[in-house]
C-alpha positions as CSV (number, residue, x, y, z in Angstrom):
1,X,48.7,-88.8,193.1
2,X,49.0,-90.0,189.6
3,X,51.4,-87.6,187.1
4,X,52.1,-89.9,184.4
5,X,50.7,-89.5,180.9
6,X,47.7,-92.5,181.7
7,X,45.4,-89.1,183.3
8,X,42.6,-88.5,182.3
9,X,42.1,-85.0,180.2
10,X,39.1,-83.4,182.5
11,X,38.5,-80.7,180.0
12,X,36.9,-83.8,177.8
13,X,34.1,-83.9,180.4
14,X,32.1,-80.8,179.2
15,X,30.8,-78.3,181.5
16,X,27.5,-79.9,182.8
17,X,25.7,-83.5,182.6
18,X,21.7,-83.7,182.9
19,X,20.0,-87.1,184.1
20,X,16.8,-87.7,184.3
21,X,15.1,-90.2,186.3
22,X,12.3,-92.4,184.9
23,X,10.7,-94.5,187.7
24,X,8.4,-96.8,186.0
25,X,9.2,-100.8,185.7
26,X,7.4,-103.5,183.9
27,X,7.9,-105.7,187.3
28,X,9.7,-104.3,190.5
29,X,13.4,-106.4,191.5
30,X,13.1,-107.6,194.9
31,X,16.2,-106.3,195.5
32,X,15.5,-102.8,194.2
33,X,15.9,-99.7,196.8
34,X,16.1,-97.6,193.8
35,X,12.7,-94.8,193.1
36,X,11.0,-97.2,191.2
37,X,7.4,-98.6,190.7
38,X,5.5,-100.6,188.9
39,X,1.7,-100.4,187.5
40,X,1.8,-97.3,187.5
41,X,1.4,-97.1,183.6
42,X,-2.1,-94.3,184.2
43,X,0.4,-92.2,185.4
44,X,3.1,-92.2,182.7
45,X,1.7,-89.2,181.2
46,X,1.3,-87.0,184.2
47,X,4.4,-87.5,185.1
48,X,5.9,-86.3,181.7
49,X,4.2,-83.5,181.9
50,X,5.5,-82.7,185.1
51,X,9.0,-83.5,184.3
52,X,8.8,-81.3,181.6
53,X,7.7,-78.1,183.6
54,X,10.0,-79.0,186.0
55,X,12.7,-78.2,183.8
56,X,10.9,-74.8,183.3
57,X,10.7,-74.0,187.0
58,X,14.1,-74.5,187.1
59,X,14.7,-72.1,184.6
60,X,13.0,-69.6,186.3
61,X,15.3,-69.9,189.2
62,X,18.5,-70.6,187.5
63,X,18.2,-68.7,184.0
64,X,21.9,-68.9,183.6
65,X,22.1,-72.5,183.4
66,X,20.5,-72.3,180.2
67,X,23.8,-71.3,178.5
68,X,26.0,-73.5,180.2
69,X,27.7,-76.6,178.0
70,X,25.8,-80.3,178.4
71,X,27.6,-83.0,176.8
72,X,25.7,-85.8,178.8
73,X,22.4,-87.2,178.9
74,X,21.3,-90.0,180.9
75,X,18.0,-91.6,180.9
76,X,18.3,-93.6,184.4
77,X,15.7,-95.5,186.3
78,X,13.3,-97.4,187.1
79,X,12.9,-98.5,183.2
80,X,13.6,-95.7,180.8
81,X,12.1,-97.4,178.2
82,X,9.0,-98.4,179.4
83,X,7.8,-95.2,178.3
84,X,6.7,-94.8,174.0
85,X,9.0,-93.3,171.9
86,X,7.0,-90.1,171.5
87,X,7.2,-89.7,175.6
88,X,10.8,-89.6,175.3
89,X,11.0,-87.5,172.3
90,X,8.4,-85.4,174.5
91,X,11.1,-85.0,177.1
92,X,14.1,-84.7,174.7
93,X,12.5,-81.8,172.7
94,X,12.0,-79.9,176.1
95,X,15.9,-80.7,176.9
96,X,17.1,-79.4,173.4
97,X,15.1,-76.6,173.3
98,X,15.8,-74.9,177.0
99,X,19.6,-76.0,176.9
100,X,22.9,-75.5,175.2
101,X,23.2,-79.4,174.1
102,X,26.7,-80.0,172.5
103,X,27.1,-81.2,169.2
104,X,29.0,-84.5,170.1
105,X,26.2,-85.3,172.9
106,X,27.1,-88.5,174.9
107,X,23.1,-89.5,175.0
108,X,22.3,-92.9,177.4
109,X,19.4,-94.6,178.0
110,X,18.9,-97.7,180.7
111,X,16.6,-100.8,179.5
112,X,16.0,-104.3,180.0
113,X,17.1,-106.6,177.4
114,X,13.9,-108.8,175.8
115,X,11.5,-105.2,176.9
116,X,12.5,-103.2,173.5
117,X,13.0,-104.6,169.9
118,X,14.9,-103.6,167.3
119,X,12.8,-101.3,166.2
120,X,12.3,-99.1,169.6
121,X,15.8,-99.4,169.4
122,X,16.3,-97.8,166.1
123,X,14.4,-95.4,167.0
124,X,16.2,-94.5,170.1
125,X,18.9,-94.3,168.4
126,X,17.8,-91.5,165.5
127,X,16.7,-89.4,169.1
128,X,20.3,-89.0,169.4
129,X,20.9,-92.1,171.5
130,X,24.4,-93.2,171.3
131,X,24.5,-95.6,174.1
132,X,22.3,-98.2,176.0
133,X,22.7,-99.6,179.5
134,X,21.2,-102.9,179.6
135,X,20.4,-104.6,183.6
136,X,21.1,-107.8,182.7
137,X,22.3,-108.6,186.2
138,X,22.7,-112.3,185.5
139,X,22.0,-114.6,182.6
140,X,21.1,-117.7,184.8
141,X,17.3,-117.8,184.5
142,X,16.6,-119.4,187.4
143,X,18.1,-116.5,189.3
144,X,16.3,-114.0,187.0
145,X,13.0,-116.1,187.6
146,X,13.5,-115.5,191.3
147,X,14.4,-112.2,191.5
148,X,11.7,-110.9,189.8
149,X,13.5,-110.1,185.9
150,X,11.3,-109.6,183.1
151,X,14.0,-111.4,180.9
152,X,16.0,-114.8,180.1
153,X,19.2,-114.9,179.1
154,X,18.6,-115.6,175.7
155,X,17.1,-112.3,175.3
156,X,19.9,-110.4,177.2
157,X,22.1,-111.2,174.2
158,X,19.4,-110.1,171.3
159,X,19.6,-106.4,171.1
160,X,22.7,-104.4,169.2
161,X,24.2,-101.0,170.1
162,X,27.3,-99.2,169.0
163,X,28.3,-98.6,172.8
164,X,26.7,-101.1,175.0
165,X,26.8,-101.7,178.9
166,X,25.5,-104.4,180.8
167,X,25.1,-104.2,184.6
168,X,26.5,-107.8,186.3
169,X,25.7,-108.5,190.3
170,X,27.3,-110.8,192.2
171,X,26.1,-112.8,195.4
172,X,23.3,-113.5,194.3
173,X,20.4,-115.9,196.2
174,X,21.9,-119.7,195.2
175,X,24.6,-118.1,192.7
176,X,27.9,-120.3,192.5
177,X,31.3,-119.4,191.1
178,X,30.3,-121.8,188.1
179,X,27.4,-119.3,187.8
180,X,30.1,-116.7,187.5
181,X,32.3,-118.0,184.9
182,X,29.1,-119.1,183.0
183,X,28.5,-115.1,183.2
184,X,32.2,-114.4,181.9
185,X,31.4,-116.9,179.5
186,X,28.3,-115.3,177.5
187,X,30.3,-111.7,178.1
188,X,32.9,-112.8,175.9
189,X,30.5,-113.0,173.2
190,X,28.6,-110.1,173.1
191,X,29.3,-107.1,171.4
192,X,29.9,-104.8,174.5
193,X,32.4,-102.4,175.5
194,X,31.2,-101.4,178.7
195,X,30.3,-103.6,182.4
196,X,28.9,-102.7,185.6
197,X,29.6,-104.9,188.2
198,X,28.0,-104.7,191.8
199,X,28.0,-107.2,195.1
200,X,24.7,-107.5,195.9
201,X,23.4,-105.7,198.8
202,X,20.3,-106.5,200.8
203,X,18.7,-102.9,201.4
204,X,16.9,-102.7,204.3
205,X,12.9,-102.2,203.0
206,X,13.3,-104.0,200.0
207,X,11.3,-107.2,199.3
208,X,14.6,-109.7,199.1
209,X,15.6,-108.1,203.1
210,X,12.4,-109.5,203.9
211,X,13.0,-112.8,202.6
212,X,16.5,-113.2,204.1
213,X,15.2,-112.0,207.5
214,X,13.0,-114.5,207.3
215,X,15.0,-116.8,206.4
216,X,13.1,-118.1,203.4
217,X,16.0,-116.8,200.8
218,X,19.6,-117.6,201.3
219,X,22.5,-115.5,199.8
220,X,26.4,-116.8,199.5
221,X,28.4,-116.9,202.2
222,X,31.1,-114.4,202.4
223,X,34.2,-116.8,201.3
224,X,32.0,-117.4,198.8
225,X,31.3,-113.9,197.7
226,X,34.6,-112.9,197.9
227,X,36.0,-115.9,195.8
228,X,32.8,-114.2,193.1
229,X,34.4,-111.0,193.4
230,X,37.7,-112.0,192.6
231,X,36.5,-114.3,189.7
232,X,34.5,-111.6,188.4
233,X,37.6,-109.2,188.5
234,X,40.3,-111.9,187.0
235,X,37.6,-112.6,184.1
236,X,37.0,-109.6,183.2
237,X,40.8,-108.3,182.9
238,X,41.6,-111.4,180.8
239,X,38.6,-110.9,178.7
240,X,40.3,-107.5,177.8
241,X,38.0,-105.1,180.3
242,X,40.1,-102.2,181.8
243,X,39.0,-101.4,185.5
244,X,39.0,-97.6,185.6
245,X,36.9,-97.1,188.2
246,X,35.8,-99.0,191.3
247,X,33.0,-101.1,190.1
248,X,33.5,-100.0,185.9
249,X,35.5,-101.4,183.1
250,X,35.7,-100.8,179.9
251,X,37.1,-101.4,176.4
252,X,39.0,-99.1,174.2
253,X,38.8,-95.9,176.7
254,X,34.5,-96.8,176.0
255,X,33.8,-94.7,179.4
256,X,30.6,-93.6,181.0
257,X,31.3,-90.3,180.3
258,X,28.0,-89.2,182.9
259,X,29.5,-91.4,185.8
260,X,32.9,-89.5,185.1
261,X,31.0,-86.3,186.2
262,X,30.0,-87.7,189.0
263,X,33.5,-89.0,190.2
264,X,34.7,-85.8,188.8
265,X,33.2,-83.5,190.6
266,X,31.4,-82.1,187.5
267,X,27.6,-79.9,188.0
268,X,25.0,-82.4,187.0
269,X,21.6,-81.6,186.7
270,X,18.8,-83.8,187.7
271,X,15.4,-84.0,186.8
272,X,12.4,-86.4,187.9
273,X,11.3,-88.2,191.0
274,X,13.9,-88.9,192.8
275,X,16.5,-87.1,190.9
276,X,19.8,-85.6,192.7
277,X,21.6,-82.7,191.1
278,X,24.9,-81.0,192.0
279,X,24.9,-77.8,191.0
280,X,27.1,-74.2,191.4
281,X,28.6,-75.7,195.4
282,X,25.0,-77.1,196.0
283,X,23.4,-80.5,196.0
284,X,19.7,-81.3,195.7
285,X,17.5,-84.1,196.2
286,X,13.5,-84.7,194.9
287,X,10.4,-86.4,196.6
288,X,11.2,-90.1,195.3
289,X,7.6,-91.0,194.9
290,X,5.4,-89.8,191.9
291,X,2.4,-88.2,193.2
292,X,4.0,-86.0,195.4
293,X,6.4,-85.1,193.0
294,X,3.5,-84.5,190.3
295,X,1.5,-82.6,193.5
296,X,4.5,-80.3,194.1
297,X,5.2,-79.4,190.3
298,X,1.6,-78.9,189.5
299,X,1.6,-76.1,192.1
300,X,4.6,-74.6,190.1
301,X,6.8,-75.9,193.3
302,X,10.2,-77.3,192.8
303,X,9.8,-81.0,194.5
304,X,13.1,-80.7,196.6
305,X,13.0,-81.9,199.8
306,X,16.3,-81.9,200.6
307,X,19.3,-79.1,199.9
308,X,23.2,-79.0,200.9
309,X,25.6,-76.5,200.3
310,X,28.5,-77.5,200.5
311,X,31.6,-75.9,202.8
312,X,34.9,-75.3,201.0
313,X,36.4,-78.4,203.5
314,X,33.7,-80.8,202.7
315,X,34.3,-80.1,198.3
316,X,37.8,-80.6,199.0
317,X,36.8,-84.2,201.1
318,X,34.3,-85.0,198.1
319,X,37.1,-84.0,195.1
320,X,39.8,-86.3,196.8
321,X,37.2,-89.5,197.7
322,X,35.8,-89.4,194.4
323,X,38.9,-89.0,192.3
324,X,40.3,-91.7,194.2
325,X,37.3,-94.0,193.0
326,X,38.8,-94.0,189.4
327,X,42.4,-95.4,188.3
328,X,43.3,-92.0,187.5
329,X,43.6,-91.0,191.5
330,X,44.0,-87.6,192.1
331,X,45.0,-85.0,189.3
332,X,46.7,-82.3,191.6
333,X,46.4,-79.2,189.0
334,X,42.5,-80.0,188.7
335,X,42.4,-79.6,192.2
336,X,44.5,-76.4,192.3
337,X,42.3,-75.0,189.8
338,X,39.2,-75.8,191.3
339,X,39.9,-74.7,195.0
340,X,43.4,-72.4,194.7
């Protein structure tokens, strides 16, 4: 357990953090297990419509949440921004209007670099967007080509946020550790603050598990991957990236303030297909796939399909693990405070 001065000051984190989950992509990944779907665009509508009276049957079951602190908004997906601005604005006005949204807001939104230019992103921004998660994944195009990214890397560099992440994965189909440092390279130059980094993992179901059962589609060896992972680590420390958490690093204390919830052990609410929420000792999951989850909303049915409540042991199991995720371990008065 960490006691030195370097913890982190939990009471920052805010009372609650909403996500909400936009499912819709321009072009599927092949290595996507995530809630997410493409040409679906007939349905984008719909489904806004149902997200939104979601958010009122929730209400109606849980009027108290209403007055309870959010400090965090996070647009995840699928591709956030495939929607218009005035769908998200749709959805944004419903948030602001049923919940007590803090005045210093830490507001994110996922995208695809070369999908949005800069004047969706201006836009975003006077929403109240104050930071964008780009998937750039790789900036080798022949591995974007392949695994079905509707960007180059030319493209991944264009767009300018004041707090930017990019997500980087590792392991990928014919990736070398040249590949890698070429990565490291380009990162240097942008004007980021934030990274994601993730091995790649070949989901069972997904497109890409297919193709390596089949052997038509080769990933790296695991010397190799391992030799990535530790390049990717020692490249981004020089380059100035802090590791604060497992698979996060950041510059000048440029957190995920969401993810901290989550590691945190923080209520979240989520809303959309697929959507989890952790809320007052109990966890919820939605149907993952939209016309059920349209179906169920439209009868003025919450789409959960799955609930947990938690037991006091298994909280104290989920504080400790998660808290030990981050570099600030355990904070022993948080967890006296939480659990006596």
């Amino acid at each position: 357990m960490k006691t030195d001065s370097n913890i982190l000051n939990l009471s920052t984190l805010g009372d609650m953090g909403l996500y909400v989950h936009i499912p819709f992509c321009k072009q599927k990944c092949m290595y996507c297990d995530f809630p997410a779907y493409q040409n679906l665009q007939d349905y984008y509508e719909t489904y806004i419509y149902a997200l939104v009276q979601e958010i009122d049957l929730w209400i109606s079951e849980h009027p108290e949440s209403k007055e309870r602190p959010i400090d965090t908004i996070y647009f995840g997906g699928g591709t956030p921004t495939e929607l218009s601005i005035q769908q998200i604005k749709m959805i944004l006005d419903k948030i602001k209007s049923t919940f007590t949204i803090t005045d210093d807001c830490h507001m994110t939104i996922e995208s695809n670099p070369g999908e949005v230019d800069l004047r969706y992103l201006t836009k975003l921004v006077q929403l109240g967007f104050n930071r964008i998660s780009f998937g750039v994944q790789t900036f080798d195009d022949k591995a974007l080509t392949m695994l079905h990214r509707s960007h180059n890397g030319e493209k991944a560099k264009e767009a300018g946020f004041a707090d930017i992440n990019i997500d980087l994965i590792y392991g990928l189909p014919r990736q070398s550790l040249d590949d890698i440092k070429r990565n490291l390279t380009i990162v240097e130059e942008l004007p980021i603050n934030h990274i994601s980094t993730y091995g790649l993992q070949v989901e069972v179901g997904t497109y890409l598990y297919h193709l390596v059962q089949k052997n038509l589609i080769f990933i790296p060896s695991e010397s190799i991957d391992e030799a990535m992972y530790d390049t990717m680590m020692e490249g981004l420390k020089e380059l100035g990236f802090e590791r604060y958490e497992i698979s996060n690093f950041s510059k000048d204390n440029f957190y995920s303030r969401h993810n901290l919830k989550y590691w945190h052990y923080v209520d979240y609410l989520g809303f959309g297909a697929g959507a989890h929420s952790f809320y007052n000792g109990v966890r919820r999951s939605n149907n993952r796939n939209v016309m059920p989850y349209i179906q169920s909303v439209d009868r003025y049915v919450m789409p959960t399909i799955d609930t947990e409540t938690i037991t006091l042991e298994r909280a104290q199991e989920d504080f400790c693990f998660l808290a030990l995720r981050t570099k600030w371990g355990l904070d022993e008065q948080k967890f006296e405070d939480t659990f006596g």
